[in-house]
Phi, psi and omega in degrees: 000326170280348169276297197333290181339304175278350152312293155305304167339321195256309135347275158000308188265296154350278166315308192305303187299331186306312174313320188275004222232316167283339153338293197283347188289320178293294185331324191267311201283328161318301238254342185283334190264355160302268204306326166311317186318274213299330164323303197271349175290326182290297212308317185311297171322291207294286204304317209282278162313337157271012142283314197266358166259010171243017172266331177275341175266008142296296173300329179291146191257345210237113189301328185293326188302288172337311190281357148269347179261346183279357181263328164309290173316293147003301204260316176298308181290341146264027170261313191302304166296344162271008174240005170245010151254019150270013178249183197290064179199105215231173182106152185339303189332279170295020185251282168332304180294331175303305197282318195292308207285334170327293211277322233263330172277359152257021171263320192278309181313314206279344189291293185326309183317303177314312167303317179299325170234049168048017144334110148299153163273186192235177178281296210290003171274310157326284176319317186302314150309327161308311174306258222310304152011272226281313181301315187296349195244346142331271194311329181252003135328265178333309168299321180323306183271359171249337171300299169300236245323318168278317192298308182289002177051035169266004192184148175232141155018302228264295165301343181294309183287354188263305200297343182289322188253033166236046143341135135086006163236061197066001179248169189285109171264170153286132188316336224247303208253341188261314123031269175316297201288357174294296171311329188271329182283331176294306219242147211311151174300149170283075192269092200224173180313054196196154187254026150247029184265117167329309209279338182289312177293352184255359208261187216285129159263121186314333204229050243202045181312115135134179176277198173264134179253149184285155178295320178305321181335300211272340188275005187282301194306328168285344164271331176303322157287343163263332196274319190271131170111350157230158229248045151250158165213149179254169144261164170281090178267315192224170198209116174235178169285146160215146195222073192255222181294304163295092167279127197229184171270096159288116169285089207264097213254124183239130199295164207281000166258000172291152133253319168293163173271136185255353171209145205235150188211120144249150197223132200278148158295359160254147193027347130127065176268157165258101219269313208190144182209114192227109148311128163240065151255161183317133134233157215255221198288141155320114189210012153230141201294167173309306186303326207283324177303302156305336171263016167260315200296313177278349139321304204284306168315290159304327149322341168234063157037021172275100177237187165080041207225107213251170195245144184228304181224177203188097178260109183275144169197138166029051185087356167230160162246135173289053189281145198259100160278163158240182173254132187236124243218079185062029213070355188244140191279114177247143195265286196323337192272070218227130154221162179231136178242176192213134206222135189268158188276356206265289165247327159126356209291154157261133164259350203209143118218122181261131165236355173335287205293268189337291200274019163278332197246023192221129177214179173265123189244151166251105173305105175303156166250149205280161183259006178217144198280152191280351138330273177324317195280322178321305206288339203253002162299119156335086207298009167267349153317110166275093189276150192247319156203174167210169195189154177289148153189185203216123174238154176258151185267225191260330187273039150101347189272154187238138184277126128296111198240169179241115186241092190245150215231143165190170152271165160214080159134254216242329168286151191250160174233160150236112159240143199283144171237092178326136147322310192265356189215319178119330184308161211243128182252352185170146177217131171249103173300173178212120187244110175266159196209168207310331199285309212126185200262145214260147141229174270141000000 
C-alpha cells in the first residue's frame, strides 16, 4: 500500500507541476503576444503618419512649412525602425521595410536641411515624394492585415516569425509579408541626398586608373607593398575574387617562415591599386609614442610614392595607432580624399592600411578661389570661440558635392568644436562637436 501511495503522490505532484509550467507558459506566451500587438500597433501608427505627412508636404507650398513637416517625418520614421525592431519578425521582407523606412526619412531630412538654405524643391523631387507617399500608405496597409491576422488569432507571433524568415523558400506565409517582399523587389532604388543612399554606396570611383592585371599581376603588387622599405620578404599562398564597390583580387600572403598566411592585401582589378592591407599578428603592450607613430605612418606612405598626404587624426585602439591622412591640394585640405594606416604600438611595425576612400574620391580638381577673406570668414564665428587654429578646406555635403570651406577649431568653456564657414557665400556649412575619449578624439 506504500509504494502504491507514493506513487500516487509522484504522479501527482508532476501533473501538478507539469500544470504550473504550462500555466506559466500560456502566461508568458499571453504576455509576449501583448507586447508584440502593441509593438505592431506603434509601427503601424509611426508608417500611417509618414503617408500622411508626406501627403502634406506634397500640397504644401511654403519652404518653411515643408521643413517642419519633413523634419516629422524624420522622427516618425526613426521612431518606426526603432519599433520595428522589437517585434519577432526577421527575413527579406523586414529587412526592405527597414531600408524603405531608412532611406525614406533621410531623404526628407537632407530635404529639410536644403530648405534651411534656401533651396527650392525641384519636380524630380516631387516625384521622388509622390512615390514614397504612395509607398508608406502601400506598406501600412500591409502591415495593417498581418496585424489582424494576429489579433483574430488566424496566426500567431510565433509563426509570423518562423514564416518571415523562410521568405522564398517555398513555404505559405502570410499574404501581408509575402506582399511586402513582392512589392519591396519592385521598387526602384532610391536615389537621394543622404548617407544611406544606394547611389551614394554605388558610385563611381574618381581615381580607378590603369588596365586590368591578372591574378599573378596582382599577387607580384601586394608583395611589392608590403615588402618595400623592409628587409622581408613573403609568398603567395591563396588568391581569391572580392566583388566589392572595387572588385579586386584578395591576396593571402605568408613570410618565407610561415606556413599559414599572415597578411591579406587587396588590389583592385583595374590597375592593380592597393584598396587594403591587414597584419593579424598579435600585438603586444604598447611602448611607441603617438608622435614617433605618425612620422613611421608618414614614412610607409612616402616610401610607396604616395604624397601630398597630411596627418589629421591619431586614434589609439588596443595596441595600434590609427593614423587619418588627408590629401592636400595648394595648401588647401581636402577631407573626402582620405587613408588610414595602422601602425602597432608594440615595435612601431604598419600592420593596416586603407586606401578605398582615396581612390572613390580623389581627382583632378580645379579649386575655386574663395571670395571671403579669413577675416570675413572669422566674423561669421561665434566670437565667444576660443579658436585654437584655422585653414581653407574642402568637405563633402551629403549628396557628394564639395565644398570650399574655412575650417576653425576652437573652444567654448570646456568643449571643443570645429566649424566650417564657405568660403563663397559666408554661410555656417557645419559644426562638429569634438569629444575626446581614451582612443583619441570622437567627433559628433
Amino acid at each position: 500500500m506504500i509504494p502504491a501511495l507514493a506513487a500516487v503522490m509522484v504522479i501527482g505532484g508532476l501533473a501538478y507541476w507539469g500544470y504550473g509550467l504550462s500555466r506559466d507558459r500560456e502566461q508568458i506566451v499571453t504576455y509576449m503576444n501583448n507586447n508584440n500587438q502593441r509593438a505592431f500597433y506603434q509601427l503601424v501608427d509611426h508608417v500611417e503618419n509618414m503617408e500622411v505627412m508626406l501627403s502634406k508636404g506634397l500640397v504644401s507650398n511654403s519652404p518653411s512649412q515643408r521643413m517642419m513637416i519633413f523634419s516629422d517625418v524624420w522622427q516618425e520614421s526613426y521612431a518606426a525602425r526603432e519599433t520595428l525592431a522589437q517585434i519577432p519578425v526577421t527575413g527579406p521582407s523586414l529587412t526592405r521595410t527597414s531600408t524603405f523606412l531608412t532611406q525614406t526619412g533621410d531623404y526628407v531630412w537632407s530635404l529639410a536641411k536644403r530648405f534651411v538654405r534656401g533651396d527650392e524643391i525641384k519636380a524630380e523631387e516631387l516625384d521622388k515624394l509622390n512615390r514614397l507617399h504612395t509607398e508608406a500608405g502601400y506598406l501600412a496597409a500591409e502591415l495593417e492585415n498581418i496585424e489582424k491576422q494576429a489579433a483574430d488569432r488566424r496566426l500567431t507571433w510565433g509563426e509570423i516569425k518562423s514564416k518571415s524568415e523562410d521568405m522564398g523558400q517555398g513555404v505559405n506565409v502570410p499574404r501581408g509579408l509575402e506582399n511586402i517582399n513582392r512589392k519591396m523587389e519592385d521598387f526602384p532604388t532610391l536615389i537621394y541626398d543622404g548617407p544611406f543612399s544606394d547611389h551614394i554606396i554605388n558610385r563611381k570611383p574618381q581615381s580607378l586608373t590603369g588596365s586590368a592585371v591578372s591574378r599573378d599581376q596582382a599577387g607580384t603588387a601586394a608583395r611589392r607593398f608590403v615588402e618595400t622599405g623592409t628587409s622581408k620578404k613573403f609568398r603567395v599562398v591563396n588568391t581569391e575574387e572580392v566583388n566589392g564597390i572595387i572588385p579586386a583580387y584578395r591576396i593571402y600572403l605568408a613570410s618565407q617562415q610561415q606556413v599559414k598566411p599572415s597578411v591579406t592585401v587587396d588590389i583592385s582589378k583595374k590597375g592593380g591599386h592597393t584598396l587594403f592591407m591587414l597584419n593579424n599578428r598579435v600585438v603586444n603592450k604598447a611602448a611607441t609614442s603617438s608622435d614617433k607613430a605618425v612620422s613611421l605612418a608618414r614614412s610607409f606612405l612616402e616610401k610607396r610614392n604616395i604624397d601630398n598626404m597630411v596627418p589629421t587624426y591619431f586614434i589609439e585602439q588596443q595596441n595600434t595607432g590609427i593614423v587619418i591622412f588627408e590629401y592636400e591640394q595648394d595648401g588647401i585640405l581636402i577631407y573626402p580624399d582620405l587613408m588610414k594606416v595602422k601602425v602597432a604600438l608594440d615595435t612601431g611595425e604598419i600592420i593596416g592600411f586603407e586606401g578605398t576612400g582615396f581612390l572613390m574620391n580623389h581627382q583632378n580638381r580645379r579649386l575655386p578661389k574663395a571670395k571671403l577673406s579669413e577675416r570675413e570668414a572669422l566674423s561669421k564665428v561665434n566670437p565667444d570661440l576660443k579658436i585654437s587654429s584655422k585653414r581653407l578646406a574642402v568637405i563633402p555635403r551629403e549628396n557628394l558635392e564639395e565644398v570650399l570651406v574655412y575650417e576653425f577649431k576652437g573652444t567654448l568653456e570646456e568643449d571643443s568644436f570645429i566649424i566650417y564657414i564657405n568660403a563663397m557665400t559666408g554661410e555656417e556649412e557645419q559644426i562638429l562637436k569634438v569629444i575626446e575619449t581614451n582612443g583619441g578624439p570622437m567627433m559628433m
